[in-house]
C-alpha positions, 0 to 999 in steps of 0.5 A: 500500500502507498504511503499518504504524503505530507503537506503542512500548510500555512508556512510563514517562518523560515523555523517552522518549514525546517522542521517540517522538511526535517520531520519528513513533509513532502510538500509546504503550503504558502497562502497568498490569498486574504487570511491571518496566515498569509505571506508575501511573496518577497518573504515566501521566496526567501524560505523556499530558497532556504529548503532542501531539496525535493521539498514541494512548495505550494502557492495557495490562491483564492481567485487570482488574476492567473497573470499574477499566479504566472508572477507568483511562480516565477518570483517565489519558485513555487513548484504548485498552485493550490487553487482554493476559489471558483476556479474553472476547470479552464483556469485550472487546466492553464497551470497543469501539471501544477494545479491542485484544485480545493473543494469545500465539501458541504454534502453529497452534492458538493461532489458533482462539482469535482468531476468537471476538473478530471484532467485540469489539475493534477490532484483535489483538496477536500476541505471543510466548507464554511460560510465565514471561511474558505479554509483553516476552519480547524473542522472536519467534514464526513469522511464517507464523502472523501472515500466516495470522491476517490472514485472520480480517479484523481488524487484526493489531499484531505484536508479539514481539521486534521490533528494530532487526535484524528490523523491516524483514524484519517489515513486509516480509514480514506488512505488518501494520495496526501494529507494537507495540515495547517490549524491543527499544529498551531499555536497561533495563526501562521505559527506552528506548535513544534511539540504538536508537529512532532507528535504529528509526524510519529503518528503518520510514521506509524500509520504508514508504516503498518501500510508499507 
């Protein structure tokens, strides 16, 4: 069984993507869209030229002009853009193999959406859906719906709520591509709680190890 990758999303400091990358993340997430985590670009490019290599850096965006993504990726280096708005599956389409398309999940329903997008991103995020948020709700969401979205054949990131309390029982039970971590290893907005990451990354150890 293929082991769950690990993206940490919500990176604002150089100390707390060392330790990720150190820990064993795959992938870390920068937000450039309106959000108490977010980075400037000028401040993101200085972290990602400090990572070693084989770390993904990820630049999430809500709705942005795709002039000023093209921008972002040059500036910054970024490897991905996660697209965490309405974007089309046109817009999507325009930046593969890059793309990762986020996905509110509210219901059932909320799985017709995904289906548009086979073949314009490369793999789909399922978040929480919130009326007051597009993401970071620190809230999960009925997992049910994430095994059922696995059938549309593109890679599902899980997102939503996962911590140190429940990221065993996610993995276990969705075995997504990835798993996709931000509120749940902080200790305030855009700072992480290194103890908690830690711990973090020895249940995910663990979990993939009894999936190996």
């Amino acid at each position: 069984m293929e082991m769950t990758r690990i993206k940490i999303c919500g990176i604002t400091e150089y100390r707390d993507a060392a330790l990720a990358a150190g820990l064993g993340a795959h992938a870390l997430g920068f937000i450039f869209a309106p959000s108490p985590r977010r980075i400037s670009r000028e401040k993101a490019r200085e972290i990602i030229r400090s990572l070693p290599p084989f770390i993904k850096s990820v630049g999430v965006f809500v709705d942005e002009d795709p002039t000023l993504i093209r921008e972002a990726i040059t500036f910054c280096g970024l490897d991905m853009v996660q697209l965490h708005g309405k974007e089309t599956p046109e817009t999507c389409g325009e930046f593969m193999p890059r793309a990762i398309k986020s996905f509110r999940i509210k219901g059932a329903s909320s799985l017709e959406m995904i289906k548009p997008y086979q073949g314009k991103c490369s793999s789909i995020l399922l978040d929480t859906y919130s009326e007051d948020s597009m993401g970071g709700t620190g809230k999960t969401f009925d997992w049910d719906l994430a095994l059922e979205a696995k059938g549309v054949g593109v890679p599902v990131i899980l997102a939503g709520g996962l911590d140190t309390s429940n990221i065993e029982e996610a993995i276990s039970r969705v075995r997504p591509f990835a798993i996709d971590i931000n509120s749940g290893i902080e200790e305030s907005p855009g700072k992480k709680d290194h103890e908690l990451m830690r711990e973090l990354f020895d249940k995910i150890l663990k979990v993939n190890s009894l999936k190996s």
